[in-house]
ZAMARGU-4260 file (C-alpha; in steps of 0.2 Angstrom, whole numbers, plus 5000, padded with zeros to 4 digits):
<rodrens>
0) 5616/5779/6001 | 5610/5787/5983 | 5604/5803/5984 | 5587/5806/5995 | 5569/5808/5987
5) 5568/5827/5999 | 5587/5830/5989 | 5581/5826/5972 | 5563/5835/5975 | 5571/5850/5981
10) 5586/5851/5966 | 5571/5850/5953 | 5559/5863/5961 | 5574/5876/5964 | 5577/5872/5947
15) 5559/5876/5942 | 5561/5891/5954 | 5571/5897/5936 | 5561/5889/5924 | 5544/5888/5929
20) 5540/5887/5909 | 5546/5870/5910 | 5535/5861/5923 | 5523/5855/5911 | 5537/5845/5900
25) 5545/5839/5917 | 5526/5833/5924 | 5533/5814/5925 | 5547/5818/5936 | 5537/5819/5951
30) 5529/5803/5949 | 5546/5798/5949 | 5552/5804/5963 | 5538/5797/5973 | 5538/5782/5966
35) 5539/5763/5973 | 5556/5764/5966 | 5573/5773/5968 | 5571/5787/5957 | 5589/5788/5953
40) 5591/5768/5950 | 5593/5762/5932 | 5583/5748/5937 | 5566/5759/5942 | 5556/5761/5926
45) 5549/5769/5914 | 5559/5782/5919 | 5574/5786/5931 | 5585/5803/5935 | 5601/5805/5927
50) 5615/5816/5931 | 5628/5826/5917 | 5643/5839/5919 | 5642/5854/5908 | 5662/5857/5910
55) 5666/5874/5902 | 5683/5880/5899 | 5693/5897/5899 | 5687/5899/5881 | 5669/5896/5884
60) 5667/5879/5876 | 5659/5865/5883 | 5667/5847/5885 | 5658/5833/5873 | 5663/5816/5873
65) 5660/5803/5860 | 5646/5788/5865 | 5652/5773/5858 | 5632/5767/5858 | 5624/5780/5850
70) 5639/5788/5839 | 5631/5804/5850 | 5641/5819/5856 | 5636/5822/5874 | 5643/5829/5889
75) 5648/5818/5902 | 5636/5809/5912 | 5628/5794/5916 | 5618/5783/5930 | 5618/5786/5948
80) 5625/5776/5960 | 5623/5770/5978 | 5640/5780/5986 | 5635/5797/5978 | 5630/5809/5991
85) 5619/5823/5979 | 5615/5824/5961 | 5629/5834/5958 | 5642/5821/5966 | 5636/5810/5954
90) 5639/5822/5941 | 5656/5824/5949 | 5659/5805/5947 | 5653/5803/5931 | 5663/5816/5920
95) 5680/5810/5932 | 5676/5793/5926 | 5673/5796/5906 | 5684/5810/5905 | 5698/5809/5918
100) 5694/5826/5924 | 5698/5827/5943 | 5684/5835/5956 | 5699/5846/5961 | 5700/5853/5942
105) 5682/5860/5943 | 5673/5873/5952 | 5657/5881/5953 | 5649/5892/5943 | 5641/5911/5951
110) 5627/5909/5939 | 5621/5891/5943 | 5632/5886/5960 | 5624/5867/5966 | 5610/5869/5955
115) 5607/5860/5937 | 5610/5871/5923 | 5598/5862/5913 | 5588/5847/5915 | 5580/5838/5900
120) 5570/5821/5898 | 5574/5811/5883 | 5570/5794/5877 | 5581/5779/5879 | 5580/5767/5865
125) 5579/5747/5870 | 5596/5739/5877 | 5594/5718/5874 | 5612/5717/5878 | 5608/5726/5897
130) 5590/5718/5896 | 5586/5735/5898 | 5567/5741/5890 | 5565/5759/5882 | 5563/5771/5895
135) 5567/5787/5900 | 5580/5798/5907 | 5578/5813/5916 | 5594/5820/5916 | 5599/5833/5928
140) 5615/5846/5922 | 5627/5852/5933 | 5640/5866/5927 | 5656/5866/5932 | 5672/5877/5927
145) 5687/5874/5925 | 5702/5880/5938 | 5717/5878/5926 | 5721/5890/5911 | 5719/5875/5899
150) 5712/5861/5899 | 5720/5845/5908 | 5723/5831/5899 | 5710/5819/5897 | 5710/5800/5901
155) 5694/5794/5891 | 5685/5778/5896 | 5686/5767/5881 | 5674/5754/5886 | 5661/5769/5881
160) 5669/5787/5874 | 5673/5787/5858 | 5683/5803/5858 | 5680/5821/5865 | 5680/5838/5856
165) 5675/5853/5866 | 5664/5868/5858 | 5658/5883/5858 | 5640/5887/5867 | 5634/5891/5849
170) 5637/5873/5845 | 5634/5863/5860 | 5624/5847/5853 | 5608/5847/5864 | 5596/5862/5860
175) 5591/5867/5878 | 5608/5866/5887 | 5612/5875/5871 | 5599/5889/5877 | 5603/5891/5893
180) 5621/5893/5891 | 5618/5907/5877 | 5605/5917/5890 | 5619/5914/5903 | 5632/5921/5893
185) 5624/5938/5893 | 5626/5936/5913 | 5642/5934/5914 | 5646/5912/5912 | 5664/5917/5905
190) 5672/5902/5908 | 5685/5912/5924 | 5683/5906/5943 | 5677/5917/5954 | 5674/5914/5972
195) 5656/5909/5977 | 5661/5906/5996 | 5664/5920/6009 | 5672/5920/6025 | 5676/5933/6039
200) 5694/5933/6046 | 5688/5943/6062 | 5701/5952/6072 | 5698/5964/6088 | 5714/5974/6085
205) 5723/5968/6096 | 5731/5954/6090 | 5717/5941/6096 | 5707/5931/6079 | 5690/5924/6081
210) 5689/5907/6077 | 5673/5894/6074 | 5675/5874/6079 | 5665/5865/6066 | 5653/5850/6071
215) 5659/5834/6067 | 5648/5827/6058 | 5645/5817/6041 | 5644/5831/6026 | 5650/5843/6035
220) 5662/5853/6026 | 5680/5850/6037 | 5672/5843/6053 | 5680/5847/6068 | 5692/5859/6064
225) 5694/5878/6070 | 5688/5889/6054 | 5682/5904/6048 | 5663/5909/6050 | 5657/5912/6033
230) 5648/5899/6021 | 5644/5896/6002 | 5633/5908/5990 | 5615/5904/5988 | 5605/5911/5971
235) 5597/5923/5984 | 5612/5932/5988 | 5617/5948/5979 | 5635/5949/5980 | 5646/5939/5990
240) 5648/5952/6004 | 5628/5949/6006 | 5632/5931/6008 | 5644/5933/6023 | 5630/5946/6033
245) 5618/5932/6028 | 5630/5918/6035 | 5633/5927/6051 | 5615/5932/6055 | 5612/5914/6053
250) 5627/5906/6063 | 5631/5919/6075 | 5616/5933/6075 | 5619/5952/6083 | 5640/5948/6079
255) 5640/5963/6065 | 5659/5967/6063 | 5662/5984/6057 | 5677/5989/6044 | 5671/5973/6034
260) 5684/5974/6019 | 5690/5960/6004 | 5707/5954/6013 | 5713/5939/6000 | 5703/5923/5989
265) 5709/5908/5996 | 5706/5890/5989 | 5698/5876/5998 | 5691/5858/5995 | 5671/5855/5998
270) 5666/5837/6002 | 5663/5831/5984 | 5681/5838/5980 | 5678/5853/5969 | 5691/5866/5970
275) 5680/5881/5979 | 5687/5898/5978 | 5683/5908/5995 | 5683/5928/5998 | 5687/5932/6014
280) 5683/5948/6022 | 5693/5955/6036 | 5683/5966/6050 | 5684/5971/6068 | 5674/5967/6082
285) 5680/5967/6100 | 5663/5957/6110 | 5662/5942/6119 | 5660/5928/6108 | 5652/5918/6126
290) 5637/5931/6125 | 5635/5925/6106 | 5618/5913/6101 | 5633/5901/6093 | 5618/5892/6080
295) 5629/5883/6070 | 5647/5873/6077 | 5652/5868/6093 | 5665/5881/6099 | 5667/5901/6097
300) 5685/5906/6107 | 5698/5920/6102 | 5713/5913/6099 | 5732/5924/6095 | 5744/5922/6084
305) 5756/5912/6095 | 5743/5897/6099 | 5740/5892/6081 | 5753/5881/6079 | 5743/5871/6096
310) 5726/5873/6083 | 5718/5861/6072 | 5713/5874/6059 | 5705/5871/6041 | 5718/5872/6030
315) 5728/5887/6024 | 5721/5895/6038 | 5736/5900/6049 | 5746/5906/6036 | 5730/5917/6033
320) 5730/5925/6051 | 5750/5928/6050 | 5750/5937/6035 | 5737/5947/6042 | 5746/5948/6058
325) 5760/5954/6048 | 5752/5966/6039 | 5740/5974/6051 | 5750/5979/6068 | 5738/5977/6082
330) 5736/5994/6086 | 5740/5991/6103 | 5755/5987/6102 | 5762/5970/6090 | 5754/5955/6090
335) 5757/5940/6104 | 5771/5931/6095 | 5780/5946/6087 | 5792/5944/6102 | 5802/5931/6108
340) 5796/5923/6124 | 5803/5928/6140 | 5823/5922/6140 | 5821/5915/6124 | 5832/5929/6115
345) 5840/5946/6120 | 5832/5961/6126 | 5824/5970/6108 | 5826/5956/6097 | 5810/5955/6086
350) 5803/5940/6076 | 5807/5937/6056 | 5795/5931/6043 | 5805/5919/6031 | 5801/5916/6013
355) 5807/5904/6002 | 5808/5908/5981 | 5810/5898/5968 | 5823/5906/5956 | 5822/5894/5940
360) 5831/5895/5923 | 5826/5886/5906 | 5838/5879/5894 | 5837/5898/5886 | 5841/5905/5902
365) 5824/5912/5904 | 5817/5915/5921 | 5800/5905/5927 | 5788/5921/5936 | 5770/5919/5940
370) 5757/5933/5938 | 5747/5935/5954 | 5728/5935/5954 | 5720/5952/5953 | 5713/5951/5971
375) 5728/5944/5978 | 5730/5954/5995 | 5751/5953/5992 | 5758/5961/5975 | 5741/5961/5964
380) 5743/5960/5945 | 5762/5958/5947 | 5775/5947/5944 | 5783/5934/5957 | 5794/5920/5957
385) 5786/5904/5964 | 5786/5908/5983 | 5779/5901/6001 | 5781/5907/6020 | 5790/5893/6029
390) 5777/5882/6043 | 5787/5873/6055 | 5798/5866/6043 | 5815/5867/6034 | 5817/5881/6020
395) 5823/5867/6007 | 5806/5857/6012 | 5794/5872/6013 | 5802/5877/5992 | 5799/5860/5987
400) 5782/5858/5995 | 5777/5874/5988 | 5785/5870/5970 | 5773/5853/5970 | 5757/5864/5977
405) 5759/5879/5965 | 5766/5874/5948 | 5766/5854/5949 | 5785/5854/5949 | 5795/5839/5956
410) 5813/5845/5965 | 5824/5836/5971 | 5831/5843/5989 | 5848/5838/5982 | 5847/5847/5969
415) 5845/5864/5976 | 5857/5876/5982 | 5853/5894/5988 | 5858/5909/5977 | 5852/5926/5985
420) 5846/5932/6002 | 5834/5948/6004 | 5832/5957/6019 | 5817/5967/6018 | 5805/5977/6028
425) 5788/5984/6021 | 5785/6000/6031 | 5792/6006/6048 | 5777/5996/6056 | 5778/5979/6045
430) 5787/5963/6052 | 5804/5963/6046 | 5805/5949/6030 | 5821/5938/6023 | 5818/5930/6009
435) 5828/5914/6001 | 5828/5913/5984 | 5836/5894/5980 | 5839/5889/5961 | 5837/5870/5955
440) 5848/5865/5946 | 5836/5852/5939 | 5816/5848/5941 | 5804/5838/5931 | 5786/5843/5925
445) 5779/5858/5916 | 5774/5873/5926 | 5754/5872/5929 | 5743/5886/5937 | 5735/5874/5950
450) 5731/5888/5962 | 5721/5900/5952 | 5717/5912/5967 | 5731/5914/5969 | 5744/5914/5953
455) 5736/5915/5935 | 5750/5913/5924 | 5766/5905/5925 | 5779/5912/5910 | 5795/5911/5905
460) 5807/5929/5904 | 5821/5932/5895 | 5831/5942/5911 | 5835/5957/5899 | 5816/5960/5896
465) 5807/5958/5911 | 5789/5964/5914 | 5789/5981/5920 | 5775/5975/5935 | 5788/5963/5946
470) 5787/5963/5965 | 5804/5974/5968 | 5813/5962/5980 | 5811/5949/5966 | 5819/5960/5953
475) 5831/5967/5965 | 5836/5947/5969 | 5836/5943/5952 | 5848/5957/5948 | 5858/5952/5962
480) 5859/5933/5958 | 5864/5940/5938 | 5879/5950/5946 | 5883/5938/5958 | 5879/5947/5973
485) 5874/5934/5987 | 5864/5947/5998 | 5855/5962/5998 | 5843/5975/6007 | 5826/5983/6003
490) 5817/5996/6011 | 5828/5998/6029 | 5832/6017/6024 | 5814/6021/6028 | 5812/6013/6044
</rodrens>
């Protein structure tokens, strides 16, 4: 099914909500809209909707493509068709399909979120070849950023693009998109992901999460899996903390979990496949989540740290309650699954978490670290090797998994051998740590930041002149490693 006439109607006057100046020159749009005609079919006439991606890079340019028909520079964009769910799939579609930018390279802008950017009406001279009369287009602009440092390579359609430059917002072909992206400039449009989801990782401190079971149905975000409660930014909201109040007062209201605090910025998928960076707050609250009006789901249950591995949960999210497991005690006492079962080990014998790190060398002999993101919850603004927690799965399979995830790299198991063991604790209350640091001795690709939450940079270092901000376990192994030491300890003097 295209998009509805209600999803159309209410895109253009949320857009008009912004630009009430412009309801005169868009006065045709509602007879469109409820017209005889599909008003996003090329075949409705004079005039149908249109849909464009306004991808902007790192740098603050703007993605133009080359039209083979008109010799124009325009940003991606065409026709809508019958399998695109919203206007702003469409745009999704169209720029993946000229430009071979994926959905999962693009994410929301604060500024705009799901709402056009721009939209302008422009004529549409005669096609004979289509059979197509002048008409016109009322084209609705989507924004989108960019989630890697550069941009990807693009995989133009040649049947219709003639090229592509990208350009600064000063010199952005058409003069309105031009405009707005100048005004929006002032208001922060930089070009950098930010998160514009928030969700609440709710803990009773004692070792018991609250968890939501989404409804299952068609365009819901992750149907049918345990989540967080939370939800996406709206042009209303303030900050992102004012979204997540607004989210719970809505899905659950009277739950209002104090200690609300920025925990880490995780990465999700929505359903048209754009990269979306979520905030996630961490608060207390110790109610009955029977008692609660559940408005929204199916399901509101505590759940502890041992049953997750029994869970369908969205994804990421049971590595997000361990880590905070691991680094919030319960103050009660540790967290169910910090011990062994009942005859599973001897009497005092306390749970590990293990890590796997990449240690890789170039041809120079220069180290690959990553700078983590400023809002990382572990090690902000500091350097790391390439680095998971292992699931249920072998070490080997959890560095290789995480190489692929993180940097795009492709390892063979075969071709990695470990090099240095750490055995760490944080503080005298953490879960103790061992990390295993394996080198390859070969891979194939080019390190990429494809987790922007959580790694911003990837860059090579000469051992001799590392960054003085480097995790210290991770200089300590790297030291190690360099003086052939196969194992060492960090932070057990304190205990």
């Amino acid at each position: 099914m295209p998009p509805t006439r209600s999803h159309i109607r209410a895109t253009i006057e949320a857009y008009l909500g912004r630009h009430a100046e412009e309801r005169e020159a868009l006065d045709g749009l509602p007879t469109v809209i409820d017209g005889t005609g599909d008003p996003s079919s090329r075949a409705t006439l004079p005039g149908h909707v249109t849909c464009s991606a306004v991808v902007i890079d790192h740098d603050r340019r703007v993605l133009h493509i080359g039209h083979r028909l008109t010799g124009l520079l325009l940003a991606p964009g065409g026709h809508v068709e019958a399998g695109d769910r919203t206007l702003l799939a469409a745009a999704v579609r169209e720029v993946c399909e000229e430009a071979g930018i994926r959905p999962g390279d693009l994410c929301l802008t604060p500024q705009f979120l799901d709402t056009p950017i721009d939209v302008d009406v422009h004529d549409i001279d005669a096609n004979p070849v289509k059979s197509e009369p002048a008409h016109q287009h009322f084209d609705f602009r989507f924004a989108f950023y960019l989630t890697t440092g550069q941009p990807p390579p693009l995989a133009l359609q040649d049947e219709e693009v003639a090229g592509a430059r990208w350009l600064p917002f000063a010199d952005v072909r058409s003069p309105t998109l031009r405009a707005k992206l100048l005004d929006a400039e002032a208001e922060g449009l930089d070009g950098r992901p930010e998160p514009v989801n928030a969700s609440a990782l709710i803990h009773d401190g004692a070792g018991q999460y609250l968890l939501h079971l989404r409804d299952d149905r068609e365009g819901i975000w992750s149907p049918w899996v345990l989540a967080l409660l939370g939800g996406g930014r709206t042009m209303d909201d303030s900050c992102l903390e004012a979204t997540l109040w607004r989210e719970l007062a809505e899905e659950v209201p009277g739950l209002e979990p104090t200690e609300l605090a920025p925990f880490a910025v995780e990465k999700a998928t929505s359903v048209d496949g754009l990269a979306v960076p979520i905030q996630v707050y961490a608060g207390r609250w110790s109610g009955d989540p029977e008692a609660v009006e559940l408005r929204e789901g199916v399901l509101l249950k505590w759940f502890t740290v041992d049953m997750l591995d029994r869970l369908r949960l969205s994804p990421g999210l049971g590595e997000l309650i361990r880590r905070h497991a691991a680094e919030h005690p319960a103050a009660e006492g540790p967290p169910d699954g910090t011990r062994p079962l009942p005859g599973e080990a001897p009497a005092g014998t306390e749970l590990h978490i293990v890590g796997v790190h990449l240690h890789l060398q170039d041809e120079h002999g220069r180290i690959l670290l990553g700078l983590r993101h400023p809002n990382s919850a572990f090690a902000p603004d500091t350097w790391h090797f390439l680095a998971g927690h292992c699931e249920r799965e072998a070490a080997i399979a959890c560095l290789v998994r995480e190489a692929k995830e993180e940097a795009g790299l492709t390892i063979a198991p075969e071709d990695v051998e470990l090099v240095h063991t750490v055995h760490l604790i944080d503080s005298p209350t953490a879960r103790p740590r061992i990390g295993l640091v394996f080198q390859a001795r070969s891979w194939t690709g080019t390190p990429e930041v494809l987790e922007p939450d959580r790694c911003v940079e990837w860059r090579w270092w000469r051992p001799q002149d590392l960054p003085a901000a480097v995790v210290p376990y991770t200089r300590w192994a790297i030291d190690g490693i360099l003086a052939g030491r196969p194992y060492s300890e960090l932070g057990w003097g304190e205990r």
